[in-house]
C-alpha angles and dihedrals in degrees: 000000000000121000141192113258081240085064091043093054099050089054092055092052090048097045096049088057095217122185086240150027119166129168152177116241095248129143112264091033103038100086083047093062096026079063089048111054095042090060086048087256092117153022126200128243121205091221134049089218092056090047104054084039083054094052085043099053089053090042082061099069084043099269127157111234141157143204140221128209150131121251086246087061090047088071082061092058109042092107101058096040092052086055103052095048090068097043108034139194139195149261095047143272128209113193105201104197111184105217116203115207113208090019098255093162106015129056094238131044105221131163121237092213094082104059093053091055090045095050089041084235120145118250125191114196113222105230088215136299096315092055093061106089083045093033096051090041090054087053098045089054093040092057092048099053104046085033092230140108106281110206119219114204113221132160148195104263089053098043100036103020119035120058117215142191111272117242129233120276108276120243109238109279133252117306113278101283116239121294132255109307098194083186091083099027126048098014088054111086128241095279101044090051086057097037092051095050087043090055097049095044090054085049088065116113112227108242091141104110128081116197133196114188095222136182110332094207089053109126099230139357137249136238116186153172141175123008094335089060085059090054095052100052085066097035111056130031084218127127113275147195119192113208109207099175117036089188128075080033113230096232093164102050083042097060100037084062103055102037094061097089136359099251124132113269115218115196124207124182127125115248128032128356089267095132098032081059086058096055097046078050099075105014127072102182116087118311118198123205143083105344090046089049102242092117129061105259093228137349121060125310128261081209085183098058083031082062095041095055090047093045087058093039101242126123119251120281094244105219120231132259122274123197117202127223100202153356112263086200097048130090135178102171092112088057085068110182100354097116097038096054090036086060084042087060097045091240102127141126078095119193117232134197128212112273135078091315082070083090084071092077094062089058116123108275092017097252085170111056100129097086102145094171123278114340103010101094092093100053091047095054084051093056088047096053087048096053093043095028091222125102115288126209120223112184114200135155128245093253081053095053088048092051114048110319083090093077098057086041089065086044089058097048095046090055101028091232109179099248122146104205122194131190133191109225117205100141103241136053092273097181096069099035123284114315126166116243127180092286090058131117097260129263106214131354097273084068127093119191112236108214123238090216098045092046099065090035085057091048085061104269106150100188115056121176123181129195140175119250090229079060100054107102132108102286089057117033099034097069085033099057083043100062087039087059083046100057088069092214138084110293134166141218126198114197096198117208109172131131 
């Protein structure tokens, strides 16, 4: 029976029976997780950050984990990534981001890929559903034997959209890697930990291409990764090389691909034009893709439209922009009034996080324009009090001040920046269906609950108000967001909509 690649990938986690999965609520990878949790394969962390530390710190004592997040979350957890490469650790861990190319469900579209570049990590790019058992067990050996995070690539069209078949259940995975030498590691400066990673990584054999012959009278050849790679191999009889693992990038195998005729090479991977600059690397004859038009510039790619206009030998029809005028996930109907009575006082330009308040930005007259991705929406507002010296609005939801709004509400509170800071309290993160946080009714008896009120009051905010969501409406909210802006210090509201 066919199955989503975010079935596909669940069953791979389970069956390799590893000490640790953790994961960020976060579309592709939520079913995944969803999946996981409910079988006792994985618990949820509220932060990107904490959850890749977590995995680390298992990875220490030689233990094999693995961690769940959308591309958006990477971004969260960039710090702690970059430095792990460079001091390394032990067991493995595989970081699965699920890029989404065309942003259908994040506010950015990003490409996992760079950050594993920018962090020297290596990333294996799962060529669809049916490369994730290979494609997870090459990163898991990959990360034990460099001792360092492996990225898998993963997106939103593999994991939501096409159905695979199913592969085989996976055999357990390696024995748990050494643990944590510090010898090599933390009493080895800055450049030796660099040289010496440097120095492994260049020590990896390549093993990262697949090629298929293909048709000689094809009128160009293909190099591709990902997803579209997968297409492709469907799609067009050409000549084709399949690149698994974008890095360490496999320069050799590359190049002996592409130099051995003068055809024309027509590169298709989601995301930035990585694999398209290898090629131009080592071959010096025409290369399609992206900068020659022949490739979509963003979103994900109709790789059967992409092979008839090469087949013809014409560059891609671009579409043109859309711009949305609204988000068909968001919802800020709970918020009642608040915009409304915040224009009425004169207090925009608000500060929004991601979440269901997002639909805020698509509100007449734009009141809400200041939306820099989840948690995000408090230290904004506090840039903008400090610019105009009058009180600022930020609106988040409960999951986001979980999640990161936290920390510029402590921000806030250090400095008394005048920020009004309301959050809509529903008691689960709402936006990506449903999942529990720390302010959550527990789960099991291990779990406390860690109150929203108490919370802020404990970051140093001084004035707290509460309605009820049924109660925010104009008569209410308006004279009570005016003697907020009055107090000229840090507040917060809770608009509260649970049951």
């Amino acid at each position: 029976m066919p199955k989503l690649g975010q079935e596909i990938l669940a069953d791979v986690l389970r069956d390799q029976e590893l000490d640790l999965v953790v994961g960020v609520a976060g579309r592709p990878c939520t079913t995944t997780m969803e999946l996981l949790v409910e079988s006792g394969d994985a618990v949820w962390a509220n932060h990107e950050a904490v959850a890749v530390q977590m995995a680390l710190g298992a990875a220490a004592l030689g233990r094999r984990t693995a961690v769940l997040m959308k591309q958006v979350g990477l971004n969260a957890a960039v710090d702690v990534l970059a430095c792990a490469a460079l001091h390394r650790s032990g067991g493995s861990v595989v970081v699965i981001s699920g890029d989404d190319p065309g942003g259908v469900y994040s506010q950015t579209e990003g490409d996992s890929r760079l950050h594993a570049l920018s962090c020297e990590l290596p990333c294996q790019d799962a060529a669809g559903g049916e490369d994730l058992p290979a494609c997870f067990a090459d990163a898991q050996a990959l990360s034990a034997a460099l001792r360092v995070p492996a990225i898998m690539r993963v997106t939103t069209q593999m994991m939501m959209e096409r159905r695979a078949e199913p592969a085989p259940a996976a055999e357990a995975g390696p024995p748990a890697a050494p643990a944590f030498d510090p010898q090599p590691t933390w009493r080895t400066d800055a450049l030796g930990t660099r040289i010496n990673l440097h120095r492994d990584v260049a020590n990896l054999a390549d093993a990262a291409t697949v090629e298929r012959p293909g048709a000689e009278d094809a009128r160009f050849r293909l190099v591709a990764t990902g997803e579209p790679g997968r297409i492709a191999l469907e799609a067009s009889d050409a000549p084709l090389l399949l690149v698994r693992r974008m890095l360490p990038a496999p320069l050799a195998e590359i190049a002996a691909f592409v130099e051995r005729d003068d055809r024309p090479v027509l590169v298709l991977e989601d995301g930035t034009e990585l694999a398209e600059g290898l090629v131009r690397q080592v071959f010096r004859g025409q290369v399609w893709g992206r900068r020659t038009g022949h490739v979509n510039t963003a979103g994900p790619l109709d790789v059967p439209a992409i092979l008839a206009a090469a087949a013809a030998g014409e560059p891609l029809a671009e579409p043109e922009v859309a711009f949305a005028d609204h988000d068909h996930i968001a919802d800020i109907k709970p918020f009642g009034s608040l915009f409304e009575d915040a224009v009425a006082l004169g207090i925009p330009p608000i500060a929004i996080d991601a979440g269901h308040v997002w639909g805020a930005g698509f509100l007449d007259g734009f009141p809400a324009p200041l939306g820099y991705g989840l948690g995000s929406a408090i230290g904004v507002a506090a840039g903008v009090a400090l610019a105009t010296n009058r009180p600022a609005l930020a609106a988040t939801g409960d999951f986001s001040m979980y999640h990161a709004c936290i920390l510029g509400l402590l921000q806030v509170a250090r400095e008394q920046i005048p920020v009004i800071t309301v959050i809509l309290d529903n008691g689960r993160a709402d936006y990506t269906g449903g999942q529990p946080h720390p302010g959550a009714p527990p789960e099991h008896d291990r779990q406390s609950v860690v109150e929203l009120e108490e919370l802020v009051r404990g970051a140093g905010i001084r004035v707290v108000e509460t309605v009820d969501s049924d109660d925010a409406r104009t008569d209410v909210l308006r004279p009570l967001l005016g003697r907020l802006a009055s107090l000229g210090e840090p507040s917060v509201l809770i608009v509260r909509d649970r049951p």
